[in-house]
Structures are given as C-alpha cells and as structure tokens.
Residue, then its C-alpha position, 0 to 999 in steps of 0.5 A: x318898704x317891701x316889707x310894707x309892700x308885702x303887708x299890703x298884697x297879703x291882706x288884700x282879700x281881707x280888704x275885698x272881704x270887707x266890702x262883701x254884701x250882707x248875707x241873704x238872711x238879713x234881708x232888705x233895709x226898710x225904706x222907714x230905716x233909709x228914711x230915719x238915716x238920711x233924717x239924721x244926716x240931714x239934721x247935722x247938716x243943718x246944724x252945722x250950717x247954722x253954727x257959723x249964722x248964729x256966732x256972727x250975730x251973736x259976735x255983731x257987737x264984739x271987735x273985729x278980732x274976737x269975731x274973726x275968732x268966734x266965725x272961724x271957731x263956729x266953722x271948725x264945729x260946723x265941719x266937725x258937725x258935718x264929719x260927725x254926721x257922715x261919720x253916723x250915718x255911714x256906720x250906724x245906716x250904710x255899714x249895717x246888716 
C-alpha cells in the first residue's frame, strides 16, 4: 500500500500535465467543428433512445418473458450507445488539439 502510494505522488505531474492546454499554434476550434461534434453527440443520444421505443413495439405480439428480455437487452445497447457516444465526442472533439 506505500508502495501504491508512492506511485500515485510521483506521478502526479504527469497527471496535471495531462490536462495542459493545447499549444498557441493550434489555434481555435472552429464553431463548424464544435457544431459537427455535438451533432454527433446528439446523433447517439437519439439513437439510443429509440432502441428501447422500437423493441417494445416490435416485442407487442411475444410473451411477457421474451419482452422483458427484448426491453431490457435494448437498454443495455442504448447505454452502451450513449457510452459510445460520449466516448466519440470527448476523444475525437474535446481532447483534440
């Protein structure tokens, strides 16, 4: 457990590092850029909350088990949608120089 602790102080200005401002060079994000990476964001969002609308019409005719297991396997894709989609955006959008 020192040792851990240890390890964790060390690297601590590595970690503030990590969150440094880009360099002066790279200039300004563009608002059409900003624009394009909420879009994106936007567009996972949206499809996530339709997975779980289109399999409980699509599950209307099946039994009360195999909708149950159609609904709660279309909320785990539409977390897993919007964890994809946060994922894109903070690394292709907010991370970026």
């Amino acid at each position: 457990m020192k040792r851990a602790t240890a390890f964790a102080a060390a690297l601590c200005p590595t970690l503030a590092l990590a969150t440094s401002q880009c360099p002066p060079e790279y200039g300004e994000k563009s608002p059409a850029f900003w624009a394009f990476g909420w879009a994106v964001l936007g567009l996972f969002a949206l499809i996530g909350l339709a997975l779980p609308v289109l399999a409980a019409r699509w599950a209307l005719g099946r039994g009360g088990w195999a909708r149950a297991i159609w609904i709660l396997l279309a909320c785990l894709a539409m977390l897993a949608c919007w964890i994809a989609g946060l994922w894109i955006f903070g690394v292709y959008f907010v991370m970026v120089c």
